[in-house]
N, CA, C and O atoms as CSV, one atom per row, in Angstrom:
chain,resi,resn,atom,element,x,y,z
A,1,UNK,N,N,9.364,-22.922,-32.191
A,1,UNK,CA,C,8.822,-22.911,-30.850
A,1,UNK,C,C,9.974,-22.734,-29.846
A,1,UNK,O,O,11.014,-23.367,-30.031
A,2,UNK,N,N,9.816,-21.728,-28.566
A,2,UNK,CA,C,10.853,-21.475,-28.017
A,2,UNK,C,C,11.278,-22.639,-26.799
A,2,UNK,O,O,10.342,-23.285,-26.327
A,3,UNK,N,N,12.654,-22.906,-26.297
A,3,UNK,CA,C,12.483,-23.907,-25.518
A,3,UNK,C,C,13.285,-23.315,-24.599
A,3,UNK,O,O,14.022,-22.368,-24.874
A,4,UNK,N,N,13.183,-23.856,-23.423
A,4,UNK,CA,C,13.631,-24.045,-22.060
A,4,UNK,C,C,15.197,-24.442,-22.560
A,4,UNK,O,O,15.442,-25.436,-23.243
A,5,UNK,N,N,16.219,-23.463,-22.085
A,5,UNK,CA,C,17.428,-23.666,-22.001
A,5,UNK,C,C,17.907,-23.837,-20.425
A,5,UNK,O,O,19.046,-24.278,-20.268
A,6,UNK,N,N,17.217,-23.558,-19.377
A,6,UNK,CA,C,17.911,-23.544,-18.268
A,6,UNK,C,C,16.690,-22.930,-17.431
A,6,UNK,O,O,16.197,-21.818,-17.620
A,7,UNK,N,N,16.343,-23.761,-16.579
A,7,UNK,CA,C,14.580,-23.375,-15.934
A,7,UNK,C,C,15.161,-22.375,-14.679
A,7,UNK,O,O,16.104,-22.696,-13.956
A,8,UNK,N,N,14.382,-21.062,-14.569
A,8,UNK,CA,C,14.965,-20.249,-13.459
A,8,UNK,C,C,13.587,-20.953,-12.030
A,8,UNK,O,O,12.661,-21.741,-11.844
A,9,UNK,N,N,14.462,-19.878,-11.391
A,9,UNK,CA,C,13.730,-20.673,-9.931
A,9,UNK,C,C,13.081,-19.324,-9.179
A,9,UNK,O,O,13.826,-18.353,-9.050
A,10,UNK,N,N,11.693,-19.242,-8.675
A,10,UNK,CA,C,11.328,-18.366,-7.758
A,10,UNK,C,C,11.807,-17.902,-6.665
A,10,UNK,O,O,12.208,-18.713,-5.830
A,11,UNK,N,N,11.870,-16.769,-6.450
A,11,UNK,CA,C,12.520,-16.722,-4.779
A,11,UNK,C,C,11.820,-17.153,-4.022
A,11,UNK,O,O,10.675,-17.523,-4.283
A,12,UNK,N,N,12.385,-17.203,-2.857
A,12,UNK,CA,C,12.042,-18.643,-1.979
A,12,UNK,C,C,10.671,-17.987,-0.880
A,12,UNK,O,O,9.976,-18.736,-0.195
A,13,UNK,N,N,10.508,-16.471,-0.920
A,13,UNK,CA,C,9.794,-15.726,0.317
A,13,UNK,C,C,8.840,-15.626,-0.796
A,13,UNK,O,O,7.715,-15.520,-0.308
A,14,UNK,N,N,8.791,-15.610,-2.361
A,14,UNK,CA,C,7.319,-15.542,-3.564
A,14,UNK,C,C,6.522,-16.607,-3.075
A,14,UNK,O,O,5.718,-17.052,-3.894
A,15,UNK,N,N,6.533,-17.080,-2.061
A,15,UNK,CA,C,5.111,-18.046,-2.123
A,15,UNK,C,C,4.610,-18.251,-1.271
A,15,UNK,O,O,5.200,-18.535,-0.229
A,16,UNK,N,N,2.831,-18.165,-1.416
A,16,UNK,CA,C,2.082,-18.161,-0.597
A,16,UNK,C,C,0.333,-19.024,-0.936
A,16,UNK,O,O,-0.271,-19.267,-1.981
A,17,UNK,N,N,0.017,-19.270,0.528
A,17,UNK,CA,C,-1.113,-19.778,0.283
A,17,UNK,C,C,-2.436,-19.167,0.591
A,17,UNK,O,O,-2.734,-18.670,1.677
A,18,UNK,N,N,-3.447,-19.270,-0.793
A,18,UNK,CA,C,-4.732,-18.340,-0.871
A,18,UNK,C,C,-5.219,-18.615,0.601
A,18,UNK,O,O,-4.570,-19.437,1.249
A,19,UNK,N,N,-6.296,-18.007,1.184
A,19,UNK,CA,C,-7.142,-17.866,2.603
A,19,UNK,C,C,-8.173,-18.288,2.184
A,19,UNK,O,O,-8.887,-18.889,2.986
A,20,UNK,N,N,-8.767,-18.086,0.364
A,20,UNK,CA,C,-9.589,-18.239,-0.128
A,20,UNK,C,C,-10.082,-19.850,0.007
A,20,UNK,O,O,-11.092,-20.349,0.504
A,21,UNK,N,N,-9.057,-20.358,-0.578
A,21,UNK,CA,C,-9.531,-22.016,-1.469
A,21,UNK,C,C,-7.954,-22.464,-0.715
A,21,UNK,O,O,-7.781,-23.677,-0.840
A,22,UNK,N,N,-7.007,-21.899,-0.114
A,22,UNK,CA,C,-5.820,-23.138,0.063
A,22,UNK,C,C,-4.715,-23.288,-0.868
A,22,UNK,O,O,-3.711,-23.938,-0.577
A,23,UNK,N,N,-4.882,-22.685,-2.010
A,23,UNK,CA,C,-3.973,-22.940,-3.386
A,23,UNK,C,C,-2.912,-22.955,-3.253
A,23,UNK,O,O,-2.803,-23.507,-4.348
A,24,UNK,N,N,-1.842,-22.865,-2.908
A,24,UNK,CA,C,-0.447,-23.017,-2.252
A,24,UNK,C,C,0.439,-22.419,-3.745
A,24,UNK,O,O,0.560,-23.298,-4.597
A,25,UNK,N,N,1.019,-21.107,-4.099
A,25,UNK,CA,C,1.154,-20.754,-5.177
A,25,UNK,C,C,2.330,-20.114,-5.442
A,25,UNK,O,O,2.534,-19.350,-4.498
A,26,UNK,N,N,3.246,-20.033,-6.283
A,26,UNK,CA,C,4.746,-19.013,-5.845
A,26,UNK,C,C,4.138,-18.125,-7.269
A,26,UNK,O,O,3.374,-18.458,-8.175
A,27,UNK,N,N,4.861,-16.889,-6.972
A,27,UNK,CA,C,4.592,-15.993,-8.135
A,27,UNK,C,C,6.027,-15.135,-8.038
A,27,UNK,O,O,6.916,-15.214,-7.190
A,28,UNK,N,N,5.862,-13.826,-9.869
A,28,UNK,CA,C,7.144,-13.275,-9.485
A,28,UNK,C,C,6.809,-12.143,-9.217
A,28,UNK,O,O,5.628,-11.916,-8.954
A,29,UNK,N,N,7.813,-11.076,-9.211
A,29,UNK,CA,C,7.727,-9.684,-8.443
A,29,UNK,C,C,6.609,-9.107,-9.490
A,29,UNK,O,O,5.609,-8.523,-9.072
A,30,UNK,N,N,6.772,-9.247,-10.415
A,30,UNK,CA,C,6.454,-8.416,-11.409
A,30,UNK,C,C,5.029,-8.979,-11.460
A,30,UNK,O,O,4.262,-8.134,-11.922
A,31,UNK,N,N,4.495,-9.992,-11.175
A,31,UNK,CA,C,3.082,-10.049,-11.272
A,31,UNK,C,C,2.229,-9.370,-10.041
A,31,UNK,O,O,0.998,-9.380,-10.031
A,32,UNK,N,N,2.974,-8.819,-9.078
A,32,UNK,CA,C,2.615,-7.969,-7.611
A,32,UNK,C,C,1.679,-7.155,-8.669
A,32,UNK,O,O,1.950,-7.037,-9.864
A,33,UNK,N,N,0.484,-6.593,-7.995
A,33,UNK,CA,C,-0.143,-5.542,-8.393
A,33,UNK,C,C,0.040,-4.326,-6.963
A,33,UNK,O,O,-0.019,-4.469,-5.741
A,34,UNK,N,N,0.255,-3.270,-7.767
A,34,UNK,CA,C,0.427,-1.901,-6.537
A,34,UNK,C,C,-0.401,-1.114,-6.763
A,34,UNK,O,O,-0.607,-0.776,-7.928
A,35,UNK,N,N,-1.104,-0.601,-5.747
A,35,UNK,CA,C,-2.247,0.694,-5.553
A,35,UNK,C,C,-1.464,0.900,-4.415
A,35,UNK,O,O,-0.955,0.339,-3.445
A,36,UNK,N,N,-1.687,2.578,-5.314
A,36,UNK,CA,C,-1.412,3.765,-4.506
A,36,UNK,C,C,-2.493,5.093,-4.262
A,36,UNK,O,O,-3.109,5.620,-5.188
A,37,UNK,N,N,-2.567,5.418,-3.156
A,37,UNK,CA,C,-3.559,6.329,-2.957
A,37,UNK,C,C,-3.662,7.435,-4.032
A,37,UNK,O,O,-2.684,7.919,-4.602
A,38,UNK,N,N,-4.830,7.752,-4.230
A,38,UNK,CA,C,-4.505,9.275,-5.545
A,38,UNK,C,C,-4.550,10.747,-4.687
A,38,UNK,O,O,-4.813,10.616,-3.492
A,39,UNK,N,N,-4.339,12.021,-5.136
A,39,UNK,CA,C,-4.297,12.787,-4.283
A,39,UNK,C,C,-5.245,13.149,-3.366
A,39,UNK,O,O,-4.950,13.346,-2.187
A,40,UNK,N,N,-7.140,13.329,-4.100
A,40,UNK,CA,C,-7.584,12.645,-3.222
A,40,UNK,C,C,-7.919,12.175,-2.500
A,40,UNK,O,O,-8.792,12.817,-1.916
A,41,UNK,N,N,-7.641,10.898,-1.937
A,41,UNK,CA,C,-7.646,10.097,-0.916
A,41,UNK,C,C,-6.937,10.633,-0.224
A,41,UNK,O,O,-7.351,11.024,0.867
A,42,UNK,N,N,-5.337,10.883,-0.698
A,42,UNK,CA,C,-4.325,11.311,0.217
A,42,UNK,C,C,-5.448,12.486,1.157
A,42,UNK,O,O,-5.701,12.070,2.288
A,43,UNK,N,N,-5.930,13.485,0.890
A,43,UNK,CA,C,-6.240,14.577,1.944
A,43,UNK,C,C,-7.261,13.890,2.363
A,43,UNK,O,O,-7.595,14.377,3.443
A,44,UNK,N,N,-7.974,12.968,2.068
A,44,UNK,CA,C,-9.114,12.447,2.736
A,44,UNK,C,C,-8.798,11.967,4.240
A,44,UNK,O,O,-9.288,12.266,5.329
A,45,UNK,N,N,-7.930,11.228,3.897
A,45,UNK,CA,C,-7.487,10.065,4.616
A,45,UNK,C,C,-6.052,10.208,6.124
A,45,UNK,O,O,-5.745,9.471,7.061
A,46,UNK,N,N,-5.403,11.937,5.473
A,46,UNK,CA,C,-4.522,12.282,5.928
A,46,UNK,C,C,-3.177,11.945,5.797
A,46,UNK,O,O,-2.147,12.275,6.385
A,47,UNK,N,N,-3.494,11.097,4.743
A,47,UNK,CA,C,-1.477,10.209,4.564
A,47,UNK,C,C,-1.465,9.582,3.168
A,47,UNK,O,O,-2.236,9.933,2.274
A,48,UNK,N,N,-0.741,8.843,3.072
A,48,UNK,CA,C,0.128,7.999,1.619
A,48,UNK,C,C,-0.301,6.793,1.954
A,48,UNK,O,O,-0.180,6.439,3.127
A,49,UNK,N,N,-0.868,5.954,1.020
A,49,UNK,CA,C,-0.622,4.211,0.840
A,49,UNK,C,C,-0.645,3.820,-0.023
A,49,UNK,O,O,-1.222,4.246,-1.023
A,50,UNK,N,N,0.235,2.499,0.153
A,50,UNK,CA,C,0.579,1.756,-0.683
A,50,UNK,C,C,0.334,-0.015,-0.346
A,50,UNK,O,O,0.949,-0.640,0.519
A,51,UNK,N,N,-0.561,-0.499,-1.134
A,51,UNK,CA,C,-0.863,-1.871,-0.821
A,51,UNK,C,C,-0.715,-2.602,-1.886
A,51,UNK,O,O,-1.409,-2.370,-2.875
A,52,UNK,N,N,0.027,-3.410,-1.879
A,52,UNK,CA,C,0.717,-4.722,-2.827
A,52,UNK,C,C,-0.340,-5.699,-2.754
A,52,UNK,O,O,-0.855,-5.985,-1.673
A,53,UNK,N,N,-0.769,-6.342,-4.076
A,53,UNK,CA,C,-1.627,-8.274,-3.657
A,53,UNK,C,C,-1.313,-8.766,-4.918
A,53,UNK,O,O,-1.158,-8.067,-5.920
A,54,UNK,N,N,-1.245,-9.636,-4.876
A,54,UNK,CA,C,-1.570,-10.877,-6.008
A,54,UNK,C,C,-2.323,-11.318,-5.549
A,54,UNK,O,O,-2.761,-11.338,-4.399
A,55,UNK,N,N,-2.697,-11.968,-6.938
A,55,UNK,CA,C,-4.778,-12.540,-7.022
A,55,UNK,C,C,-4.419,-14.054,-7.383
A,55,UNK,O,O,-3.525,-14.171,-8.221
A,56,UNK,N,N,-4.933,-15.140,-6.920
A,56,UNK,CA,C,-4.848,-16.254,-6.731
A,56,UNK,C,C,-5.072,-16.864,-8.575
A,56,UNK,O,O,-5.799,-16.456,-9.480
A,57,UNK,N,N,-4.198,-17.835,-8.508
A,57,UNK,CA,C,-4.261,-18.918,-9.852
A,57,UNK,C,C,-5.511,-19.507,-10.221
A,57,UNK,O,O,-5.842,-19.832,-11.362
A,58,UNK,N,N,-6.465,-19.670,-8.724
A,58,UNK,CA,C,-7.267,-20.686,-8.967
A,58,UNK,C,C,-8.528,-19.899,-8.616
A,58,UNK,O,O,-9.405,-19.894,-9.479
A,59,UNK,N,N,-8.732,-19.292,-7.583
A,59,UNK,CA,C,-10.349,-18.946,-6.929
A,59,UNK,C,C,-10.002,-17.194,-7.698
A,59,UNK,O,O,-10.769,-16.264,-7.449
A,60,UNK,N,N,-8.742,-17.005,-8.626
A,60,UNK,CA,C,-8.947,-15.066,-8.482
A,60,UNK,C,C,-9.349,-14.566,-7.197
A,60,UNK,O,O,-9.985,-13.517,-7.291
A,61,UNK,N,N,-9.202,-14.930,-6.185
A,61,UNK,CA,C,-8.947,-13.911,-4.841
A,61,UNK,C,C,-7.920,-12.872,-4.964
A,61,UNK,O,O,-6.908,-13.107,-5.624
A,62,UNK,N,N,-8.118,-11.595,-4.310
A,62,UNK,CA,C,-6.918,-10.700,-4.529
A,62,UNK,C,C,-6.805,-10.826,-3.486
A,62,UNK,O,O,-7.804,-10.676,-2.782
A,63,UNK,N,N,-5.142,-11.264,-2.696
A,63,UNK,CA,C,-4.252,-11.223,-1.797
A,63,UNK,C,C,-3.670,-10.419,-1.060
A,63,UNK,O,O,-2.705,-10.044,-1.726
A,64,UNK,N,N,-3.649,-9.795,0.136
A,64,UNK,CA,C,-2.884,-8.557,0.573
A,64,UNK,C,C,-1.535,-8.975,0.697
A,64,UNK,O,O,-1.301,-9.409,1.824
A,65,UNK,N,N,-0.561,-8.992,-0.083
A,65,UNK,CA,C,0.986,-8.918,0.687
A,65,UNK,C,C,1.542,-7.654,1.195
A,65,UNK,O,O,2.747,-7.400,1.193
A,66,UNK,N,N,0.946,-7.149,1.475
A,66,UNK,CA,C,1.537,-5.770,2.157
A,66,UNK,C,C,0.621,-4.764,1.914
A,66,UNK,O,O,-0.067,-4.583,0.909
A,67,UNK,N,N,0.716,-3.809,3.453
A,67,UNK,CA,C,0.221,-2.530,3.543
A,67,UNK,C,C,0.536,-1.426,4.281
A,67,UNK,O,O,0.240,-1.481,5.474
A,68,UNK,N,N,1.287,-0.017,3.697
A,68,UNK,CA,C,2.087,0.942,4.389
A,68,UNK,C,C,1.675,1.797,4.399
A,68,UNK,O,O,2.335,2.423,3.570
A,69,UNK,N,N,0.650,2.691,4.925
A,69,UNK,CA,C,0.145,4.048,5.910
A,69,UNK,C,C,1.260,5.186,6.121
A,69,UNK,O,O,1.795,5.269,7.227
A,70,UNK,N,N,1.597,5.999,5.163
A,70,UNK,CA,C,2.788,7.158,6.213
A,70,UNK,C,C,1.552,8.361,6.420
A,70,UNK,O,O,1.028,9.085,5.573
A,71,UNK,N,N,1.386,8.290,7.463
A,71,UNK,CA,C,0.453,9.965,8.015
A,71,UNK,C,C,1.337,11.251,7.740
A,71,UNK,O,O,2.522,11.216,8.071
A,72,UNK,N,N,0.821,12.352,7.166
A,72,UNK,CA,C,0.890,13.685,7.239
A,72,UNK,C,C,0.363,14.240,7.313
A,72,UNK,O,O,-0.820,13.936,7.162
A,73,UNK,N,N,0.741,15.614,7.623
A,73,UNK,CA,C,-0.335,16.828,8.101
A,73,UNK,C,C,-0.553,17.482,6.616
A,73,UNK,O,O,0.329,17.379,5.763
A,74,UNK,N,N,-1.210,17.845,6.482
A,74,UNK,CA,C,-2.048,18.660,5.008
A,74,UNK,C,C,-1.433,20.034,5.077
A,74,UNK,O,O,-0.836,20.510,6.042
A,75,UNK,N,N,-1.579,20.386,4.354
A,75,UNK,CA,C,-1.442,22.036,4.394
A,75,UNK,C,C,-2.700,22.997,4.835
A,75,UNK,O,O,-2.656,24.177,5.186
A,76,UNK,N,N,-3.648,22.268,4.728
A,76,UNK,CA,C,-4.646,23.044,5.909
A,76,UNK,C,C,-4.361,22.758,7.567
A,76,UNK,O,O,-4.116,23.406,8.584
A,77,UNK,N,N,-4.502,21.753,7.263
A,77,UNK,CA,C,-3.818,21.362,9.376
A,77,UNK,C,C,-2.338,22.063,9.623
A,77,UNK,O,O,-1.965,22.248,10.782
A,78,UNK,N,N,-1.501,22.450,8.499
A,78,UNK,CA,C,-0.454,23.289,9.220
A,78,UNK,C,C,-0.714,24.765,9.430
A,78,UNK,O,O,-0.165,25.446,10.296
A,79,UNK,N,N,-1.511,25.147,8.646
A,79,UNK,CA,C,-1.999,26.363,8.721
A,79,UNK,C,C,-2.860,26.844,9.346
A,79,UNK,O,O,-2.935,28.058,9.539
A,80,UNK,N,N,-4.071,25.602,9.997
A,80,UNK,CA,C,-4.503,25.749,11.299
A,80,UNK,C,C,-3.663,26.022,12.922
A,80,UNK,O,O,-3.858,26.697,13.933
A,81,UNK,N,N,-2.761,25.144,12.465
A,81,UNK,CA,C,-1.872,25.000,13.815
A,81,UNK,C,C,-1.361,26.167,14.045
A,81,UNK,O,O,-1.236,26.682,15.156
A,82,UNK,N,N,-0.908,26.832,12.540
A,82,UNK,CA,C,-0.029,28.139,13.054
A,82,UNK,C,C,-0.775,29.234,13.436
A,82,UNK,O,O,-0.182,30.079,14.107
A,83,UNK,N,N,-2.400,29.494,13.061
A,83,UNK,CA,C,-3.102,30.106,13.227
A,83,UNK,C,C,-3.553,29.867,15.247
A,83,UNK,O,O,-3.490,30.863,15.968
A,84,UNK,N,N,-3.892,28.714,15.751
A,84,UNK,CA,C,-3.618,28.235,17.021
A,84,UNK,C,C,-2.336,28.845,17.605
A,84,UNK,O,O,-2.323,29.688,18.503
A,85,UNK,N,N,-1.395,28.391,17.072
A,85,UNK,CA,C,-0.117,29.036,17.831
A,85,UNK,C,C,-0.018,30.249,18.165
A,85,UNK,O,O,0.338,30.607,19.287
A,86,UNK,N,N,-0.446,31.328,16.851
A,86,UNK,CA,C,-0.334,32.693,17.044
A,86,UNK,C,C,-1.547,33.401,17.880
A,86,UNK,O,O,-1.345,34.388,18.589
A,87,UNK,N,N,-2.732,32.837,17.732
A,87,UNK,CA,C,-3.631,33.080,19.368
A,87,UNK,C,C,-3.274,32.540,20.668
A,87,UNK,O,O,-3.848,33.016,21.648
A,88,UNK,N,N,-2.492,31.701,20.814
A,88,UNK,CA,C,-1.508,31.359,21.984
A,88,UNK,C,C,-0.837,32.526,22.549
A,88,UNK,O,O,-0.837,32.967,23.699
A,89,UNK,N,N,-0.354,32.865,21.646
A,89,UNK,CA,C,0.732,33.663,22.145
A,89,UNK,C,C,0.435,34.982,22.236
A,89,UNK,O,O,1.236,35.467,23.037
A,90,UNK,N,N,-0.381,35.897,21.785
A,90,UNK,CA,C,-0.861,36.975,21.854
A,90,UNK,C,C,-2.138,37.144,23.242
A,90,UNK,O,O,-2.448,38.117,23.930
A,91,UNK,N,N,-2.543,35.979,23.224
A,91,UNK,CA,C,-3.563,35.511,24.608
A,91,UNK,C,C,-5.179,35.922,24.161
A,91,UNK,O,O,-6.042,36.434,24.875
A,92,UNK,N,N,-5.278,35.454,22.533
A,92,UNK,CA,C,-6.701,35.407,22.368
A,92,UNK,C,C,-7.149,34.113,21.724
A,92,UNK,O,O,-8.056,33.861,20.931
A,93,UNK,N,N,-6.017,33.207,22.446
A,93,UNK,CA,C,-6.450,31.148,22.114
A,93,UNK,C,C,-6.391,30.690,23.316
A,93,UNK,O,O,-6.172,31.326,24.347
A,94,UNK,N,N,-6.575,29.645,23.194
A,94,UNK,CA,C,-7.734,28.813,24.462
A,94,UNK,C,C,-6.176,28.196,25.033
A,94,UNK,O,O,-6.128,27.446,26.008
């Protein structure tokens, strides 16, 4: 049976308390769960995300620790724009 030679310690910003039930809980990096948008979504939505949670010890609530939005333009919206631009300039766009 394996034993405890030297107990490690959580980092000190791993802990948090559920919204759910109160559970007051530290966890490690590696139990983070990550979703990321699929491609997809990406054109649905217009951008990239990425949202981090851990799910609670006690009630299984899933947790938001983070959520990052980067917006981009699609390759249809650039190719609209340039299509806009070039009736601009010839004087048959608005």
């Amino acid at each position: 049976m394996p034993r405890v030679v030297k107990h490690g310690s959580y980092l000190e910003e791993n802990h948090i308390q559920c919204e759910e039930c109160g559970c007051i809980f530290r966890y490690w990096n590696s139990e983070i769960v990550i979703h990321m948008t699929t491609p997809d979504e990406e054109s649905f939505f217009g951008g990239f995300a990425v949202l981090r949670t851990i799910k609670c010890p006690d009630c299984k609530h899933m947790i938001t620790l983070s959520y990052q939005f980067t917006e981009y333009e699609s390759w249809v919206d650039k190719l609209c724009n340039l299509f806009k631009k070039k009736g601009k300039k010839d004087g048959t766009g608005k």
